[in-house]
C-alpha positions in Angstrom: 8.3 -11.0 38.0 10.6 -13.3 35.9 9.3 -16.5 37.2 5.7 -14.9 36.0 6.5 -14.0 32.4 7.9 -17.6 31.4 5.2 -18.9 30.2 4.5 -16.0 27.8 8.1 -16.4 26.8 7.7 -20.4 26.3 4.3 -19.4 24.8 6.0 -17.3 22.2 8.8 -19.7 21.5 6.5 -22.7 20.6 4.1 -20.4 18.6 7.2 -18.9 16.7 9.0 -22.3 16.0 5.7 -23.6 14.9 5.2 -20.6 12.6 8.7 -21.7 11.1 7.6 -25.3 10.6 4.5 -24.1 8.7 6.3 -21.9 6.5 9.0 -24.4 6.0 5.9 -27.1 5.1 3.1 -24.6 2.6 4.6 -21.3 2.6 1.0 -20.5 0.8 0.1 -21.0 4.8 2.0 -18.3 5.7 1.3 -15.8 2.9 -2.5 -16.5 3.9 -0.9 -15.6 7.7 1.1 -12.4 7.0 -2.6 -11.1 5.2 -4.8 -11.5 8.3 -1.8 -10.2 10.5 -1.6 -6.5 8.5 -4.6 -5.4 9.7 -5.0 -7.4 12.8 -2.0 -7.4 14.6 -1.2 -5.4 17.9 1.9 -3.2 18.2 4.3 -2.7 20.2 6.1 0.4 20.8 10.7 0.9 20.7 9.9 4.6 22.6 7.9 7.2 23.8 6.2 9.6 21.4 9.1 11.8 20.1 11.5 10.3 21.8 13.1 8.6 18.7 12.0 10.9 15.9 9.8 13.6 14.4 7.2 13.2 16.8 6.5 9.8 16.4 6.6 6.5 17.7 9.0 3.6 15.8 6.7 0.8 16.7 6.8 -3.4 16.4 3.6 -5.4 15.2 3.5 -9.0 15.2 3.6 -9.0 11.5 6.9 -7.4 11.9 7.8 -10.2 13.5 5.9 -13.3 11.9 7.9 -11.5 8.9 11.4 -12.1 10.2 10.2 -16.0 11.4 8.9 -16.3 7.4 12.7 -14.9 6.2 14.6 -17.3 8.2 12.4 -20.3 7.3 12.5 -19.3 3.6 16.5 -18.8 3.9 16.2 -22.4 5.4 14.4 -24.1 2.7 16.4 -22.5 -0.2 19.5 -23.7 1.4 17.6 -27.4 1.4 16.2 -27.0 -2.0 19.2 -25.1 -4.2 16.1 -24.9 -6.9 13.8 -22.4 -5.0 16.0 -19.2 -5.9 16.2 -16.5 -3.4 14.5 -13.5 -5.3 13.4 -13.9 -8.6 14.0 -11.8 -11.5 11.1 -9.4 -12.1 10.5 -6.0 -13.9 10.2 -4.2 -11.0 13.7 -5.6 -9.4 15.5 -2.9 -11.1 13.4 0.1 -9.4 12.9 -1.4 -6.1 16.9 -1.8 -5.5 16.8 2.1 -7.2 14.7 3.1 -4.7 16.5 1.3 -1.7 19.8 2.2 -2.5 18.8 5.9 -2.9 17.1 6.0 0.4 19.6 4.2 2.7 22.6 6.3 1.1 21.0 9.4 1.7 20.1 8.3 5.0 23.0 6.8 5.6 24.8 10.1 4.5 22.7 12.1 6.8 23.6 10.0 9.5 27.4 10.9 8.9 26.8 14.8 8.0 24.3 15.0 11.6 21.0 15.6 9.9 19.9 12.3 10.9 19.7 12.6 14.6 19.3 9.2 15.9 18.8 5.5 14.7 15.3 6.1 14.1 16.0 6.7 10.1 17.7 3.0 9.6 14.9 1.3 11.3 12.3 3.5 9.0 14.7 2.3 5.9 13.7 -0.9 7.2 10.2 -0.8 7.4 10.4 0.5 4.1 11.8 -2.6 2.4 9.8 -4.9 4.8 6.6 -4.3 2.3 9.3 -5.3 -0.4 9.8 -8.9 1.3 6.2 -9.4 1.0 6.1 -8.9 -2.9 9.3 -11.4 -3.4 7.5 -13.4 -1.2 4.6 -13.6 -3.4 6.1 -13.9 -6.8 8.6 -16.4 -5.8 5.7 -19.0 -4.0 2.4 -18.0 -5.5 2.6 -20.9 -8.6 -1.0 -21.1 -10.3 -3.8 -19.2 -10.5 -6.0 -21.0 -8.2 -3.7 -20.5 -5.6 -3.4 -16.9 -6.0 -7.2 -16.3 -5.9 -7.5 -18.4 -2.4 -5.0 -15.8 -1.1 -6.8 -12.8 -2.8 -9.9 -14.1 -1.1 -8.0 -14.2 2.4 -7.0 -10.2 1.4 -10.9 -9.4 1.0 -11.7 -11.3 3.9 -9.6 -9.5 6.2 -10.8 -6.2 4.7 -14.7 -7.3 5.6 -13.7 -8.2 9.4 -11.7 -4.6 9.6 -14.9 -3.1 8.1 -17.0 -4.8 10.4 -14.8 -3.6 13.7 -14.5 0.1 11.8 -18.5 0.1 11.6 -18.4 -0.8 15.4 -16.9 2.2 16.4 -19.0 4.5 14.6 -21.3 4.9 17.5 -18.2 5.9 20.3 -18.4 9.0 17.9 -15.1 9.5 17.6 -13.2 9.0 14.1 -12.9 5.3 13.0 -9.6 3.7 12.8 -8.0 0.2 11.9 -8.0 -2.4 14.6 -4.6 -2.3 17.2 -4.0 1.5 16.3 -2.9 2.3 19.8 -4.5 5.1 21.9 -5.0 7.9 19.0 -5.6 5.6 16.0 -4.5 6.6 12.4 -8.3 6.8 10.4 -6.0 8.2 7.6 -4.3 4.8 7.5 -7.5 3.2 7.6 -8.7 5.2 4.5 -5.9 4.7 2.0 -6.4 1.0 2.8 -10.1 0.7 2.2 -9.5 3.1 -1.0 -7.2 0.2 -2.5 -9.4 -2.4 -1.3 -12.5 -0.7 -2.3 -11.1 -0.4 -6.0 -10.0 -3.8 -6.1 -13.7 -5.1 -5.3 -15.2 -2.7 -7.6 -12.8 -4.0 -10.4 -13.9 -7.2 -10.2 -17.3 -6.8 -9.8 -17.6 -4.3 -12.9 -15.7 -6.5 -15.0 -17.0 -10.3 -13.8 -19.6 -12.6 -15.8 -20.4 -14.1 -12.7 -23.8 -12.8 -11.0 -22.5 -14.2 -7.6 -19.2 -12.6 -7.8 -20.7 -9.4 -8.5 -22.9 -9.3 -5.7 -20.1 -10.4 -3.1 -17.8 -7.5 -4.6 -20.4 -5.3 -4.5 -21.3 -5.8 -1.2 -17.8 -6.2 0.0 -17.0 -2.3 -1.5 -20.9 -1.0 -0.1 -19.4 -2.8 3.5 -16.3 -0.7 3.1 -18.0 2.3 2.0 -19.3 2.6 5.4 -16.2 3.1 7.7 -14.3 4.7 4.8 -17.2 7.9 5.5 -16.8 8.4 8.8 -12.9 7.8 8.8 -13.0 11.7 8.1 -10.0 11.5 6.2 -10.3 14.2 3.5 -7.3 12.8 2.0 -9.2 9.6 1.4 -12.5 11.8 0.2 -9.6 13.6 -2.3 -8.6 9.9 -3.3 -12.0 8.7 -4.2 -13.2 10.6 -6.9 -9.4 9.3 -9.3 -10.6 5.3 -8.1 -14.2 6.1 -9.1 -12.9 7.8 -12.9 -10.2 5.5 -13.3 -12.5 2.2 -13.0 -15.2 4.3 -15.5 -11.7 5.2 -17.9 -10.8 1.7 -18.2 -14.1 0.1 -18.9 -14.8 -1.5 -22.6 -17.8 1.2 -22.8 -16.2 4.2 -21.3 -17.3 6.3 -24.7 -21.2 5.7 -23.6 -19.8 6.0 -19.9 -18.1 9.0 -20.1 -20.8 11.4 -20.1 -22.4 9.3 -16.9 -18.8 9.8 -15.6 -19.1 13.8 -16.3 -21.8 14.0 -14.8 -20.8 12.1 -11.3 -18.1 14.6 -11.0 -19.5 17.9 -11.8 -22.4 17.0 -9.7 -19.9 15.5 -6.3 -20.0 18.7 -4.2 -23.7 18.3 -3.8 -23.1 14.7 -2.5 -21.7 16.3 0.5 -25.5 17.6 1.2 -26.9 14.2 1.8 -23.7 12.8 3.8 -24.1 12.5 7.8 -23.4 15.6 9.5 -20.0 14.7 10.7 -19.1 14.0 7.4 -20.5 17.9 6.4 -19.1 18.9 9.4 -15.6 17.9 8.6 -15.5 19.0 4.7 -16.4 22.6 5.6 -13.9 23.0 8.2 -11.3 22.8 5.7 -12.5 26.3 4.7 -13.0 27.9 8.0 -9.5 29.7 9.1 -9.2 30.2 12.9 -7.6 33.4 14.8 -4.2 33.0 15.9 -3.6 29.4 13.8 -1.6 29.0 11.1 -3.5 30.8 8.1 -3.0 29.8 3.9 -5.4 31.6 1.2 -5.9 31.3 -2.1 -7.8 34.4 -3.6 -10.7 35.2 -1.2 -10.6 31.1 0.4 -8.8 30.3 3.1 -8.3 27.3 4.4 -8.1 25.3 8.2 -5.3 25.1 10.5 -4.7 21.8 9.4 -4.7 21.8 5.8 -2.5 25.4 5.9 0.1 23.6 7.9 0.3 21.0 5.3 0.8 23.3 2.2 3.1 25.8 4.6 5.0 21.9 5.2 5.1 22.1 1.0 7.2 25.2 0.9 9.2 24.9 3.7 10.3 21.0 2.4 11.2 22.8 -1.0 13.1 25.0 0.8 14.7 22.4 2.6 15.7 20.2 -0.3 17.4 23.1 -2.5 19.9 22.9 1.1 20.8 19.4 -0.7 19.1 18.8 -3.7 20.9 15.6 -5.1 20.4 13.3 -2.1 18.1 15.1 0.5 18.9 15.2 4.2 18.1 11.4 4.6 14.9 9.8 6.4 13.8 11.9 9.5 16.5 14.1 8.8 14.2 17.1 8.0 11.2 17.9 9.5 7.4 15.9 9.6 5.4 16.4 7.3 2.4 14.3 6.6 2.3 14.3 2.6 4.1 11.8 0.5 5.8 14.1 -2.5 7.6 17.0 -0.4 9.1 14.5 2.1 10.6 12.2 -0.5 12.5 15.0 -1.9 13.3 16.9 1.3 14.6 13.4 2.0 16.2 11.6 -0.8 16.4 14.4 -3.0 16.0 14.4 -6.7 17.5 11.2 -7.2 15.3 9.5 -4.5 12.3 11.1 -5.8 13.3 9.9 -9.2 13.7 6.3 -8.2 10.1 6.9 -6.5 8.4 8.1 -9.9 10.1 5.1 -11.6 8.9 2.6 -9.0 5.2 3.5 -9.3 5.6 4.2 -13.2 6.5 0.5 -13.8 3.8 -0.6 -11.1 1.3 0.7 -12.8 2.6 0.3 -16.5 2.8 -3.7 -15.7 -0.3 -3.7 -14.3 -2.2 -1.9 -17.3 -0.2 -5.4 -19.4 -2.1 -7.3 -16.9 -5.4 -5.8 -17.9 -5.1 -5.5 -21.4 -3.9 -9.8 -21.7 -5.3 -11.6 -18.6 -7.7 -14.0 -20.2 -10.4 -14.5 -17.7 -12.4 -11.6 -16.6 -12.1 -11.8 -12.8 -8.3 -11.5 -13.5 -9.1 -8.2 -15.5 -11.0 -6.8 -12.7 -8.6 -7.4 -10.3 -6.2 -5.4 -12.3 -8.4 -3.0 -13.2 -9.5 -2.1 -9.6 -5.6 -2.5 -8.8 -5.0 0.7 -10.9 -7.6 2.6 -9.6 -7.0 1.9 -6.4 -3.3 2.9 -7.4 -4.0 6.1 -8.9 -6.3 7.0 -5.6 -3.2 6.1 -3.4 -1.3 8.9 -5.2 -4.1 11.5 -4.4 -4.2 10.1 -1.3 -0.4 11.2 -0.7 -1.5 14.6 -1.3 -1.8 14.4 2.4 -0.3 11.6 3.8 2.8 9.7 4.0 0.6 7.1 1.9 3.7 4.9 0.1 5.9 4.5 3.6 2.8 3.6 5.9 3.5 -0.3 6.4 -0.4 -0.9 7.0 -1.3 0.4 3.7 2.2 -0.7 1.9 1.9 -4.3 2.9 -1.5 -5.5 1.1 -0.5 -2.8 -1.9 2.5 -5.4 -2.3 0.9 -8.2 -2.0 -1.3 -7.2 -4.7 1.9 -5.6 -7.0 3.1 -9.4 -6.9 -0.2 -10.7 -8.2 -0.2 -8.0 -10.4 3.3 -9.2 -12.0 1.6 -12.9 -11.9 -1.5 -12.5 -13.6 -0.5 -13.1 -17.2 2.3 -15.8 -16.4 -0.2 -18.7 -15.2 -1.0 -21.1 -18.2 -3.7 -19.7 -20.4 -4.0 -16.9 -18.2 -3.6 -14.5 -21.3 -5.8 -13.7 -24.4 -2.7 -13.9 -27.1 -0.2 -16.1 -28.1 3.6 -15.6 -26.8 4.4 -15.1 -30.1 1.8 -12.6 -31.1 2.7 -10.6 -28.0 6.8 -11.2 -27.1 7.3 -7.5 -28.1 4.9 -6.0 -26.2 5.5 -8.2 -23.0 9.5 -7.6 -23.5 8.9 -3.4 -23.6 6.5 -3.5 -21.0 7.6 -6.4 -18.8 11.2 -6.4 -19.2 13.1 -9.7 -19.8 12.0 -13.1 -18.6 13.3 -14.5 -15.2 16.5 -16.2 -15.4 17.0 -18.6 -12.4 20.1 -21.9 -13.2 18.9 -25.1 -12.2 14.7 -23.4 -11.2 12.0 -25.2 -11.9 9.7 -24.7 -14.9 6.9 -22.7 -13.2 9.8 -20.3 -11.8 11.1 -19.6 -15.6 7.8 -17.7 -16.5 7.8 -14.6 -18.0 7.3 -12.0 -15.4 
């Protein structure tokens, strides 16, 4: 048995160390690497389902690892180049260590105090600041705007070829989930991604002079539109409709729009009529109670078994955090609940939940600076569709752990760092520094300050 798994182990060796000597080389390689590897990688699971905690599996995917060869090869070349810098100074350094810190002390705290069972919690911590390596990744390597648009077009192309595969399982009848999902699949995972994606396509192609851009984004969000459907993940239906107003909101015309955009909404319950049966099917079960099964109404409407468990997981997670309502019981220290807002504060507490709200606050606040100055108008789509696709993430949490899924987390970093990019590329922005060194200082915070970096790493960030 060992003499049979040594070439898979030599295999793995020679494919990491040659990993390392790419990323050592063009770590633009590996960025381009670590986007086709989000979506379609395999897993690997640390224990049986439950086993570890809340019901769920703590699983391995080879991005995971491709990750950890990317840190030590980046470590590497700063130690051979002192100029590099380790992690540059960025507006949204400040939250993200906020956020961090609040987490693993309340986790940590739990740990100590016995609400935090087993290890499971640190190595959720982790996975949690994994997506944070990929956005210091990106801010610290990505150095023109050329470059940064070859590896958004690697992002859309891995979106089309996981589109392509969702689209191919439409037939088996069963819901559609991402590639490598393991035995049950997670088609809710699937739909926050493609909501992100989908509004980053549409920004582009709404705000684009270029008639062969628009019809590639246009195609690209139609292709995604497709497995999105028949996901059946009403928390990605839920998430739609804020992508599709947001993109209308931030248009030049939205005053001639905004009627148009009236009218889409008060007019989306009949769109359900013409949608495929499953789709039908699936909407009005979330108003058909069942004997016996958990049961919530509001007035005379109740709803399924499924969506009253998650709103009967609301009250008992405020119940739980008022038990410790500074610092939570820590990650996995409660109980699992599939809905972003009640299990921050059941776990982190107010303080957590507070470094949360700051964190997605100053996401979206330097984003909107990215829209209102980048220069060229498929730089102001990509931020436009960023913050739709933002604002449908934070419907989509409604009913799903949307901000600590890794598979939706990963790209939604990647695109934070272009985000903090767009406007620091030369004449990437429509005013002079001068004109605009208020604005950039209250929105952006102060400029990176890195002894002995190179010019492009003293931008303004």
């Amino acid at each position: 048995m060992l003499e049979s798994s040594f070439p898979q182990i030599g295999f793995a060796l020679v494919l990491g160390f040659a990993v390392f000597i790419i990323v050592f080389i063009r770590t633009e390689a590996a960025i381009a690497l670590v986007l086709l590897s989000m979506m379609l990688s395999p897993e690997f699971s640390l224990g049986g389902s439950g086993q570890l905690a809340e019901k769920r599996e703590v699983v391995i995917r080879s991005e995971d690892l491709l990750l950890m060869l990317i840190a030590f090869s980046w470590l590497a070349k700063t130690a051979v180049n002192k100029e590099l810098g380790l992690i540059l100074r960025t507006a949204l350094n400040r939250p993200i260590l906020a956020y961090v810190v609040t987490t693993s002390l309340a986790t940590l705290i739990g740990f100590a105090t016995g609400t935090v069972r087993t290890a499971a919690g640190f190595f959720y911590v982790l996975k949690y600041v994994e997506y944070f390596f990929v956005f210091f990744m990106v801010v610290n390597n990505v150095r023109d705007r050329e470059q940064a648009w070859r590896l958004v077009t690697v992002a859309f192309v891995t979106v089309a070829v996981v589109s392509l595969v969702g689209i191919a399982q439409i037939p088996s009848g069963e819901r559609v989930s991402a590639p490598f999902e393991g035995e049950t699949g997670e088609p809710n995972t699937l739909g926050g991604y493609l909501l992100l994606m989908m509004g980053l396509a549409a920004g582009v192609a709404f705000e684009t002079t270029r008639i062969r851009t628009r019809a590639l984004c246009l195609g690209l969000a139609v292709l995604m539109l497709v497995p999105f459907v028949f996901t059946l993940s009403r928390s990605s239906y839920l998430g739609l409709i804020p992508v599709v107003a947001t993109l209308f909101l931030l248009s030049r015309r939205r005053k001639i729009l905004l009627p148009l955009l009236i009218l889409v909404v008060v007019t989306s319950p009949l769109l359900v009529v013409f949608a495929p049966a499953v789709v039908q099917k699936r909407v009005a079960e979330t108003f058909r109670p069942q004997a016996n099964q958990p049961r919530v109404s509001v007035g005379r409407v109740g709803f399924d078994p499924s969506t009253s468990e998650r709103l009967i997981g609301y009250r008992g997670a405020a119940e739980k955090w008022l038990e410790r309502p500074i610092l939570g019981h820590g990650v996995t220290g409660g109980f699992y609940l599939d809905a972003q807002y009640p299990r921050t504060l059941m776990e982190t507490g107010i303080l957590g939940f507070a470094a949360f709200g700051w964190l997605v606050w100053s996401i979206l606040k330097r984003s909107l600076l990215a829209f209102e100055r980048a220069a060229h108008a498929e730089d102001r789509g990509l931020a436009r569709g960023f913050i739709a696709g933002t604002v449908g993430l934070m419907f989509h949490a409604l009913g799903s752990n949307t901000f600590i899924i890794v598979r939706i987390m990963e790209p939604f970093w990647f695109f934070v760092g272009i985000m903090m990019l767009l406007t620091s590329f030369e004449g990437a922005t429509r005013a002079p520094e001068a004109a605009r060194g208020r604005r950039v200082e209250l929105l952006a915070g102060p400029a990176p300050r890195l002894a002995g970096s190179p010019p492009w790493q003293r931008r303004a960030l």
